[in-house]
C-alpha positions in Angstrom: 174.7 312.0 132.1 173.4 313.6 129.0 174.3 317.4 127.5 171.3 319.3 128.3 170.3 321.7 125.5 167.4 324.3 126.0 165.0 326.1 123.4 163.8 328.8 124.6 160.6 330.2 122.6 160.3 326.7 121.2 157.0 327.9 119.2 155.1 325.0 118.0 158.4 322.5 118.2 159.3 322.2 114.7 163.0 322.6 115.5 163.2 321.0 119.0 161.3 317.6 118.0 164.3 317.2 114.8 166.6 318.3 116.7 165.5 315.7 119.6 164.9 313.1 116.2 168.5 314.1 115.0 170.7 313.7 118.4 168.7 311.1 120.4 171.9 311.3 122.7 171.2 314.7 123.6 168.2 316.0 126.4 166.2 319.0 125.0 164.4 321.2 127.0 161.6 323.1 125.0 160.2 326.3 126.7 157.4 328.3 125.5 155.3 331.1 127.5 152.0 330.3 125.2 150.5 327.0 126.3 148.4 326.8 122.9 151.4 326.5 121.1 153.2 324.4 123.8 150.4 322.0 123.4 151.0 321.7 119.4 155.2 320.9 120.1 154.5 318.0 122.9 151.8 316.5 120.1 154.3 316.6 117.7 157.3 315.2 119.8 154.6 312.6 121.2 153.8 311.8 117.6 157.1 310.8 116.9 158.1 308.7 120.1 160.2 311.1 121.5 162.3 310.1 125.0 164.4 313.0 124.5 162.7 316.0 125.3 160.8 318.1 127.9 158.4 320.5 128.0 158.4 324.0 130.4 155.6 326.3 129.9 157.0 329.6 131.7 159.1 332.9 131.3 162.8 333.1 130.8 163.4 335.2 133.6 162.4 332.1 135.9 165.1 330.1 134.5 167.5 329.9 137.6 164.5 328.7 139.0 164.2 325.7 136.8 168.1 324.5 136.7 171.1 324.3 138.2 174.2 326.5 137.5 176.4 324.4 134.9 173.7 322.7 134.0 173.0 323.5 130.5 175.2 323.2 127.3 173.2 324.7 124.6 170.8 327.8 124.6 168.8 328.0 121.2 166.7 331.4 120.4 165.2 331.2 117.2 163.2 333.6 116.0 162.4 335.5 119.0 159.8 338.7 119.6 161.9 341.5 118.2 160.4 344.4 120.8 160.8 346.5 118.4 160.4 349.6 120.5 163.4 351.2 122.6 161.9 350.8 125.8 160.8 347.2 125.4 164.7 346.8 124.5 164.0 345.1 128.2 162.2 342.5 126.6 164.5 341.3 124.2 166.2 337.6 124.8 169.2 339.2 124.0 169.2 341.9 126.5 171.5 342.1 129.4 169.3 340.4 132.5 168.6 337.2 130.1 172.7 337.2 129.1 173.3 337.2 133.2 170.7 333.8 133.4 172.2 332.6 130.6 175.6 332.4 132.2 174.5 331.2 135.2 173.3 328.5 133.7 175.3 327.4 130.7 178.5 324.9 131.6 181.7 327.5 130.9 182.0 326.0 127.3 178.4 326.4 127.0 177.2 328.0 123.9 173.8 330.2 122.7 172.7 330.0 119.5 170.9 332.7 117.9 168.2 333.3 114.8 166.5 335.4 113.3 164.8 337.9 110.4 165.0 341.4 112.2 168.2 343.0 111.2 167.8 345.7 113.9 167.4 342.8 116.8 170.5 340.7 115.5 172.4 344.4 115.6 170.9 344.5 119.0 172.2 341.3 119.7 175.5 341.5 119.0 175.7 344.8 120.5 174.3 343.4 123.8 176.5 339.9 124.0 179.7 342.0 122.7 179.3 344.7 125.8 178.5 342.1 128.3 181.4 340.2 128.0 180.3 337.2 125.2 182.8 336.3 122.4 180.9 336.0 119.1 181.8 333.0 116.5 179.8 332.3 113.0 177.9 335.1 112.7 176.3 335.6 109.6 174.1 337.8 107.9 172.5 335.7 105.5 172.5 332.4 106.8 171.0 330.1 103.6 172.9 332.4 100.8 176.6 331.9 102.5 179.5 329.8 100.7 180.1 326.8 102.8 179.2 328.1 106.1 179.1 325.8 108.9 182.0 325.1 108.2 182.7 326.3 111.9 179.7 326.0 113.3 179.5 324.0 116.3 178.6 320.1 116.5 174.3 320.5 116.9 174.5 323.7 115.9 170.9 324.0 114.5 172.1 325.4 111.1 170.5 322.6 109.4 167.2 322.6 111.1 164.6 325.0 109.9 161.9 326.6 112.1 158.4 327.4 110.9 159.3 331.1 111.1 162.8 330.3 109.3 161.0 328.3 106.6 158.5 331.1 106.1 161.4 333.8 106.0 163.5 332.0 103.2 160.3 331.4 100.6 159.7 335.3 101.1 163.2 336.1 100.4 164.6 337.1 103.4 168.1 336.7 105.0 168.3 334.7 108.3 170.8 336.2 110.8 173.0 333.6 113.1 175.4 333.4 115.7 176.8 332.1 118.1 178.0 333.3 121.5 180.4 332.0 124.6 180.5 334.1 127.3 184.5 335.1 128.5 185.9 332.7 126.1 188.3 334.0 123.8 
């Protein structure tokens, strides 16, 4: 009876397990391809008593697999591999197989929430949601250094939890893109 939100990439689970501390109302999914780094997020949620989240070591692409249509409410992607190279574009999180899961997936009001450091991915990124039919809402360019935003930023947004990449982007300087993305909605 619980909003289901996923992470996808969820690294070593910095921003799932205070996400899960922050909304103990809400089920979190944490997925993550490398089962090193899985191991290091279920410690941490372990460590601190966690009954709200779930582990998934696996691929994106098998996500239908895994749920139900409607069954998600929130899709995080922080930080994810840039594939930097054009024909890797196939790759990206962003690109337009992963947007298809995503909206099977997602409930209709369903929202993703993007970030990350690579300007050329978050141009990629918008690009790809825009041409496939998403409707974009707070996007930023420079997510620490904006007057007052959040402002519209949706309730468990994320903008106030930072990842181990984010963290490590911010003391070097660097912007942090966001957005985030309903598909049809307008």
């Amino acid at each position: 009876n619980k909003p289901v939100f996923l992470e996808i990439g969820c690294g070593k689970g910095s921003f799932v397990v205070n996400m899960a501390m922050k909304y103990p109302d809400i089920e979190f999914v944490a997925m993550e391809c490398d089962k090193d780094v899985l191991v290091m997020a279920m410690e941490k949620a372990d460590e601190n008593k966690l009954q709200n989240v779930r582990f998934i070591c696996d691929f994106a692409q098998n996500l239908p697999e895994m749920f139900d249509e409607n069954e998600i409410s929130r899709i995080y992607i922080n930080f994810s591999d840039p594939w930097p190279r054009k024909k890797q574009a196939k790759n990206r999180l962003t690109f337009s197989k992963y947007l298809n899961i995503y909206k099977t997936i997602l409930q209709s009001d369903g929202i993703v929430c993007q970030k990350t450091d690579n300007r050329l991915l978050f141009d990629y990124s918008i690009e790809s949601f825009t041409e496939n039919g998403w409707v974009l809402d707070n996007v930023t360019f420079d997510l620490h250094n904006t007057d007052n935003y959040g402002g519209g930023a949706t309730f468990a947004s994320g903008v106030d939890v930072i990842t181990e990449y984010e963290n490590r982007f911010m003391e070097l300087g660097q912007p942090i893109h966001r957005l985030e993305a309903k598909f049809g909605l307008v």
